[in-house]
py3Dmol code that shows the C-alpha trace and the ligand (Angstrom):
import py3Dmol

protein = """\
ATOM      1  CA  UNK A   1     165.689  50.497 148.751  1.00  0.00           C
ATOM      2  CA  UNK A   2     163.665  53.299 147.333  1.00  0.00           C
ATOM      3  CA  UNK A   3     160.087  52.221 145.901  1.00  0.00           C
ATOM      4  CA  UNK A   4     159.013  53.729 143.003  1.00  0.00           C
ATOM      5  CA  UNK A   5     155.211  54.279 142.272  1.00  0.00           C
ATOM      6  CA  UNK A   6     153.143  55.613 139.363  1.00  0.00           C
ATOM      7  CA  UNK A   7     150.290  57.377 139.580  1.00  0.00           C
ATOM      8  CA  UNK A   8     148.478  59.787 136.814  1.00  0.00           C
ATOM      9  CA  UNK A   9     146.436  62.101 138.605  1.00  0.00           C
ATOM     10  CA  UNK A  10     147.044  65.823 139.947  1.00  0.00           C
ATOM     11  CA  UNK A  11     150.528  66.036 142.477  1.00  0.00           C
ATOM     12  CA  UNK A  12     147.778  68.690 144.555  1.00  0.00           C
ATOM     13  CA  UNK A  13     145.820  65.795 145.297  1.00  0.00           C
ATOM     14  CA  UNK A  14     148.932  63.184 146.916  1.00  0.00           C
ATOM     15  CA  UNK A  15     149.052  62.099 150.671  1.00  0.00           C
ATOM     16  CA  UNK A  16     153.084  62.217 151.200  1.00  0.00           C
ATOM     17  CA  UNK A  17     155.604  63.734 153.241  1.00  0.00           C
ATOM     18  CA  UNK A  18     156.397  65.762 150.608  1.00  0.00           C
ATOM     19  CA  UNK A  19     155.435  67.303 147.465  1.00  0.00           C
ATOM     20  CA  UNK A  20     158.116  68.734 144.881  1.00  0.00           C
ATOM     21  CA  UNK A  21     157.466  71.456 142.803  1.00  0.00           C
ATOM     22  CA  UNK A  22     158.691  72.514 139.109  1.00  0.00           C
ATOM     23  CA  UNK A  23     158.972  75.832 140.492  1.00  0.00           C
ATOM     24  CA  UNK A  24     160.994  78.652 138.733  1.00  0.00           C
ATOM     25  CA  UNK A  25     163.836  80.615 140.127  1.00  0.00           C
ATOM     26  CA  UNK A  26     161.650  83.693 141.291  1.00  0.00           C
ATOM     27  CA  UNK A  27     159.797  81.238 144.024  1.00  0.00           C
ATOM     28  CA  UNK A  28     156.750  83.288 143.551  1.00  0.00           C
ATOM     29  CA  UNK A  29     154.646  81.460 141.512  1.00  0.00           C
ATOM     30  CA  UNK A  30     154.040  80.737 137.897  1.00  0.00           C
ATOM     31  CA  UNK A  31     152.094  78.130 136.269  1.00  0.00           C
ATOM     32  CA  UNK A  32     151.735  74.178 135.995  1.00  0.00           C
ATOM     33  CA  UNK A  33     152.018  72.389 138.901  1.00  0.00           C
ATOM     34  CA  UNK A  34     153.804  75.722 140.673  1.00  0.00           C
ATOM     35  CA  UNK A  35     150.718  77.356 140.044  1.00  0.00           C
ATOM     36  CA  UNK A  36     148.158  74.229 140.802  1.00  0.00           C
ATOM     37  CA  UNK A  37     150.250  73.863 144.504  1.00  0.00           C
ATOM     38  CA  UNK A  38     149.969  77.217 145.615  1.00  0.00           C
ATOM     39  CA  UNK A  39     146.183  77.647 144.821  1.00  0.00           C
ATOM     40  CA  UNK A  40     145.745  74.455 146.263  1.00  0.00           C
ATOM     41  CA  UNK A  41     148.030  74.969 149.288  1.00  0.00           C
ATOM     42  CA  UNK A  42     147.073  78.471 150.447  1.00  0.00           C
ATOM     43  CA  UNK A  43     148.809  81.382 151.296  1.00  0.00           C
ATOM     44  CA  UNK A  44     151.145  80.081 153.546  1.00  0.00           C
ATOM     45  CA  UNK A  45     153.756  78.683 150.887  1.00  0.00           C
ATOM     46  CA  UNK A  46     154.346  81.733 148.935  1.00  0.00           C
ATOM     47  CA  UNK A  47     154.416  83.724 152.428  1.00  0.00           C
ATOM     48  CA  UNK A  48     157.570  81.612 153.105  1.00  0.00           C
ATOM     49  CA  UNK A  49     158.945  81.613 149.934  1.00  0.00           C
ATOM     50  CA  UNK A  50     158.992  85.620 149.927  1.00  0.00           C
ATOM     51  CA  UNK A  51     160.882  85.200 153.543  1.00  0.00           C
ATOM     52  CA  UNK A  52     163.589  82.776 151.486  1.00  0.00           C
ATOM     53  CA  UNK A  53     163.870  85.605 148.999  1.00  0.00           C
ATOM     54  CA  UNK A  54     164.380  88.183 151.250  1.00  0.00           C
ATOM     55  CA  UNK A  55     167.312  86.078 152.909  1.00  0.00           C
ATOM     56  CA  UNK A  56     169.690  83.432 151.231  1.00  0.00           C
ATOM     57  CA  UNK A  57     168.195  83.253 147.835  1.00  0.00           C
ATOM     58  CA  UNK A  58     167.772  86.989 147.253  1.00  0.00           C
ATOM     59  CA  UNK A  59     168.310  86.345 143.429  1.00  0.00           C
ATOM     60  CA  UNK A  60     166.430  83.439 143.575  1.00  0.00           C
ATOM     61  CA  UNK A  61     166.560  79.982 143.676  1.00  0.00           C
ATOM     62  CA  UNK A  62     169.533  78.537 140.835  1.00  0.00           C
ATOM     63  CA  UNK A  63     168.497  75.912 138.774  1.00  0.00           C
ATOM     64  CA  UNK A  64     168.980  72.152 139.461  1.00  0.00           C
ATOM     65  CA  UNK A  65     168.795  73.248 143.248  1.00  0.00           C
ATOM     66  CA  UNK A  66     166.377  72.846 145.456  1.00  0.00           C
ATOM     67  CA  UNK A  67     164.182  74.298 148.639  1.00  0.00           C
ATOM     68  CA  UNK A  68     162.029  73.609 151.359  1.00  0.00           C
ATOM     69  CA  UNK A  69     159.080  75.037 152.895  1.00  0.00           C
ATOM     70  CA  UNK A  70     155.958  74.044 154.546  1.00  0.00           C
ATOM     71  CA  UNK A  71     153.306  72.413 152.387  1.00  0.00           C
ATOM     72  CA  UNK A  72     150.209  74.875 153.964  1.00  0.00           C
ATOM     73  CA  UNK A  73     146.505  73.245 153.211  1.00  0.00           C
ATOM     74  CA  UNK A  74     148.158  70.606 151.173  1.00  0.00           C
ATOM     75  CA  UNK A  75     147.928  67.044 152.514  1.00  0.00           C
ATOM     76  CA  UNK A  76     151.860  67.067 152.790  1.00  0.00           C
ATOM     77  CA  UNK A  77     154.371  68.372 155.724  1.00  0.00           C
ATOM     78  CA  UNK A  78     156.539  70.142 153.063  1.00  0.00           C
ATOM     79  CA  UNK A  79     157.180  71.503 149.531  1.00  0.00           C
ATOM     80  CA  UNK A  80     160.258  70.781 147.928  1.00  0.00           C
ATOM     81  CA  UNK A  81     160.992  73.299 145.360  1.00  0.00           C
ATOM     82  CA  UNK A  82     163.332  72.921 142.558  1.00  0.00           C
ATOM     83  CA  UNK A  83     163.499  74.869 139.219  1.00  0.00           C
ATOM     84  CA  UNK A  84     164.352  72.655 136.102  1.00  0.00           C
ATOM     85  CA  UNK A  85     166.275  73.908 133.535  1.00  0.00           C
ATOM     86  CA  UNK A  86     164.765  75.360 130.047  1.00  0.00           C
ATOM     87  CA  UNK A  87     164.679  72.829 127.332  1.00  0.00           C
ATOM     88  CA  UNK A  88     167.771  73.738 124.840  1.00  0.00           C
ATOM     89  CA  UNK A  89     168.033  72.194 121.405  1.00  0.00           C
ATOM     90  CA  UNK A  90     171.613  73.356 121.130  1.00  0.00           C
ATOM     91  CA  UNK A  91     173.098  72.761 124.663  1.00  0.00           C
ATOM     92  CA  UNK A  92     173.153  69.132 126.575  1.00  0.00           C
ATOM     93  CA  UNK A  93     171.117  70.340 130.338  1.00  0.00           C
ATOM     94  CA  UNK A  94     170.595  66.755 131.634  1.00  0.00           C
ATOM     95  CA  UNK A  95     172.774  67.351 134.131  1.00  0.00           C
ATOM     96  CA  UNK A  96     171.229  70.158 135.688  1.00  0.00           C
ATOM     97  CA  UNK A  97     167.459  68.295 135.328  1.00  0.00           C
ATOM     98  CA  UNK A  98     169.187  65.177 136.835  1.00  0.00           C
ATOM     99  CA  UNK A  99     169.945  67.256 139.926  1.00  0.00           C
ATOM    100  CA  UNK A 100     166.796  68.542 140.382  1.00  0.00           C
ATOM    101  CA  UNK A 101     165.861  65.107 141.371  1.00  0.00           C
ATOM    102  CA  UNK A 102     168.998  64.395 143.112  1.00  0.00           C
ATOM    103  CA  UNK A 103     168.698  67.802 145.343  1.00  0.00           C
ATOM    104  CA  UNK A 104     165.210  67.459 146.200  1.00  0.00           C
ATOM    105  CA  UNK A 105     165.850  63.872 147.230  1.00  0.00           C
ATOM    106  CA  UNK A 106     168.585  65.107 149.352  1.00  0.00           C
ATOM    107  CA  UNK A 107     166.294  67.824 151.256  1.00  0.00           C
ATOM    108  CA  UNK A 108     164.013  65.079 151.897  1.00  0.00           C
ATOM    109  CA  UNK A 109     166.327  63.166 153.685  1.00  0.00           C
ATOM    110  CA  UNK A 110     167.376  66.741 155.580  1.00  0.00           C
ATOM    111  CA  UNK A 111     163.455  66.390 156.503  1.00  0.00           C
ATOM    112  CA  UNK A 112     163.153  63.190 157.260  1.00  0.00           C
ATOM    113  CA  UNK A 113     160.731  62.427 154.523  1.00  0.00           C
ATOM    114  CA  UNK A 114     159.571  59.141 153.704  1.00  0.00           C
ATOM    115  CA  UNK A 115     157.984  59.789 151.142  1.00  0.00           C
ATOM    116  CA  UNK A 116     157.950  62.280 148.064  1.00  0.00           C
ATOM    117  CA  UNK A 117     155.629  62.737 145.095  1.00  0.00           C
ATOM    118  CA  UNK A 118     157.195  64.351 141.668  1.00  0.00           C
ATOM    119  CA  UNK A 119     155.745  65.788 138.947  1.00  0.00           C
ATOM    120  CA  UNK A 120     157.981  65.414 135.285  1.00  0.00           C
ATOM    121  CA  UNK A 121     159.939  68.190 135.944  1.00  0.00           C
ATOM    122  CA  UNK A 122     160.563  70.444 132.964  1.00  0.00           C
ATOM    123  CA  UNK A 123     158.248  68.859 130.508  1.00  0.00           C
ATOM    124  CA  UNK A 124     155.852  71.752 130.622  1.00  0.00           C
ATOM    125  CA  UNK A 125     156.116  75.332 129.349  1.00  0.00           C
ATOM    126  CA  UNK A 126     159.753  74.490 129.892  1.00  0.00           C
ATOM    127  CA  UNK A 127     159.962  72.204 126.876  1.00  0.00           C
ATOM    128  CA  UNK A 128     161.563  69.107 127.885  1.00  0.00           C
ATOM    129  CA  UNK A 129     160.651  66.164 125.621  1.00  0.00           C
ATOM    130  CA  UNK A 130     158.591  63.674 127.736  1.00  0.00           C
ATOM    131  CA  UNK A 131     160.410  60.611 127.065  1.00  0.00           C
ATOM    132  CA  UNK A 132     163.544  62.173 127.824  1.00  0.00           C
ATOM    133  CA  UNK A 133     162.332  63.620 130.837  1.00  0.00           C
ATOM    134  CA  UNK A 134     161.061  60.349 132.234  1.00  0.00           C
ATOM    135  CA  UNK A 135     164.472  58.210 131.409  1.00  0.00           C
ATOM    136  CA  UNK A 136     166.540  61.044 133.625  1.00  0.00           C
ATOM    137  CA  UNK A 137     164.029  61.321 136.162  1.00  0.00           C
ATOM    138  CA  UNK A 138     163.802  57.454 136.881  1.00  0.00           C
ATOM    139  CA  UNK A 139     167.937  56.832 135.758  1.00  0.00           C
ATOM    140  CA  UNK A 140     168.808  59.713 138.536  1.00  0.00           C
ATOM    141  CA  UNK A 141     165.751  58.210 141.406  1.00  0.00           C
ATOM    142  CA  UNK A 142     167.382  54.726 140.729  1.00  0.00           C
ATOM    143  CA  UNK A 143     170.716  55.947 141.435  1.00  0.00           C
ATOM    144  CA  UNK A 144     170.535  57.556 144.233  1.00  0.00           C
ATOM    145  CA  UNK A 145     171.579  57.159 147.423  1.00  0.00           C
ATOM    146  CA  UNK A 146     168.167  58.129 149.678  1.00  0.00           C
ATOM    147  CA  UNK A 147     166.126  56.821 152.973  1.00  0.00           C
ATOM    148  CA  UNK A 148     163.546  58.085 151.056  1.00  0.00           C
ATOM    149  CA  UNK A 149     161.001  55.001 151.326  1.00  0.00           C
ATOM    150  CA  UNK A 150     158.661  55.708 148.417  1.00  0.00           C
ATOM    151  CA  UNK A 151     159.327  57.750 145.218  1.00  0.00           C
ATOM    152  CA  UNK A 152     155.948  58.749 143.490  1.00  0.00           C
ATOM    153  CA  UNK A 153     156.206  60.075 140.149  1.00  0.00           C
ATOM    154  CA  UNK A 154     152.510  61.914 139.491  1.00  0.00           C
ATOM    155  CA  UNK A 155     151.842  62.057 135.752  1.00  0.00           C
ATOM    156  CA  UNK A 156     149.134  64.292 134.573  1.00  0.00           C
ATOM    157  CA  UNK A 157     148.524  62.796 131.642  1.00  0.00           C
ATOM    158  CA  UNK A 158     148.359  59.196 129.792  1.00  0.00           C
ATOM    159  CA  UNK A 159     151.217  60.558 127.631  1.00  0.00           C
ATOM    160  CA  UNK A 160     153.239  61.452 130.691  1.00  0.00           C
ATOM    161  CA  UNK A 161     152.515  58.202 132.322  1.00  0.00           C
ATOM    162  CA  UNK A 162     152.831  55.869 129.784  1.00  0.00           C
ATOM    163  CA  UNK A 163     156.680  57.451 129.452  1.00  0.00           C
ATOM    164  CA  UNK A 164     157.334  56.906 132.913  1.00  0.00           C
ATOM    165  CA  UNK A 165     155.959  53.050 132.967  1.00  0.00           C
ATOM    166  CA  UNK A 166     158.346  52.576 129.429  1.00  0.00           C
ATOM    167  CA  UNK A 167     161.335  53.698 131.785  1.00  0.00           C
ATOM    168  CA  UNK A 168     160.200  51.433 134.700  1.00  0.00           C
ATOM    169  CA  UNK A 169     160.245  48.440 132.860  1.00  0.00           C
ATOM    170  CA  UNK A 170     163.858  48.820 131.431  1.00  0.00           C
TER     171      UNK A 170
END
"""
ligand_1 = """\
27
ADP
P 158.046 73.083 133.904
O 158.008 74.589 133.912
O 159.131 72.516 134.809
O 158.020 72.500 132.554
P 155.175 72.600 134.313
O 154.431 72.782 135.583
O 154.850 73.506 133.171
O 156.724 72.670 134.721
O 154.996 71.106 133.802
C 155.648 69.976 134.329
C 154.801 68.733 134.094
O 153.769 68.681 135.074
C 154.091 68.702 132.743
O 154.213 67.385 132.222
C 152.646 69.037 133.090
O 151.720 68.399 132.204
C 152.515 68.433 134.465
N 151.480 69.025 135.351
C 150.826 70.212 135.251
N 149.984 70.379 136.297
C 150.092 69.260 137.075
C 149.483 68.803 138.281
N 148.568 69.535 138.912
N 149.868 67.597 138.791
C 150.806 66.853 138.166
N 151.421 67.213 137.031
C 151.061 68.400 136.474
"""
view = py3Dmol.view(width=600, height=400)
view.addModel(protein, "pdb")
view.setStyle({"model": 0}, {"cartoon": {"style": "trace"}})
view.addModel(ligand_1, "xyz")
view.setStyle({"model": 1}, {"stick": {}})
view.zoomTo()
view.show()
């Protein structure tokens, strides 16, 4: 069974397997965490995520999917990538923020990863509403079927993490 941990701190900072990003579908950078990783994890990362662009994912990554590459000066083996969807007030996107989890769990297992940090995907600059975000992020975790040993969900904030420990308790 998959353990699920809490910690508020900075994803950068995590000793796992691997780290998931909230990238977006360029894979070249932005900000939030996709910004925090690569300054923290060196050159390396966006050097492979240029190769993925000029190969496969030549429009870019699609959201609710997700990609691996190596995690560079980050205490990790890899970086999971996955781009959340937008916030919408007039259009249900669960789904596709529920498979960011899913799809990033599954290219884990691919790895062999034991364990995997997240960050709340989407509740950034992308809008999601936190408590939202934290209900389909530990619903989809809980549901699925992983050898991942240890799910870490890294909260940056008291808000964030106080949302995730509501969800855990349920
Ligand atoms: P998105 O574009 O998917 O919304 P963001 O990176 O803007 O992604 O934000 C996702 C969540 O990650 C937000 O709740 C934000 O506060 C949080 N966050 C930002 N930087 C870090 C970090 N270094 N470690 C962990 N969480 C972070």
């Amino acid at each position: 069974m998959t353990r699920i941990t809490l910690v508020r701190g900075d994803i950068t900072r995590q000793s796992v397997d691997a780290v998931v990003n909230a990238a977006n579908s360029s894979l070249l950078g932005g900000g939030g965490v996709d910004g925090a990783i690569h300054r923290r994890g060196g050159p390396a990362i966006l050097a492979e995520c240029r190769k993925l662009r000029a190969g496969h994912l030549g429009k870019g990554l699609p959201t609710g999917q997700a990609v691996a590459t190596t995690a560079g000066e980050l205490d990790a083996r890899w970086v999971i990538h996955t781009v959340g969807p937008v916030h919408a007030a007039t259009e249900d996107r669960s789904a596709l923020l529920a498979s960011c989890y899913r799809e990033s769990l599954r290219r884990a297992d691919e790895l062999g990863a034991r364990t995997v940090a997240f960050p709340a995907i989407s509740t950034g600059v992308y809008g999601w509403p936190m408590d939202d975000g934290a209900r389909i992020a530990v619903t989809t975790v809980r549901e699925a079927d992983t050898a991942v040993e240890e799910v870490r969900f890294v909260l940056f904030d008291e808000r964030a993490y106080d949302a995730f420990a509501a969800q855990l308790v349920l």
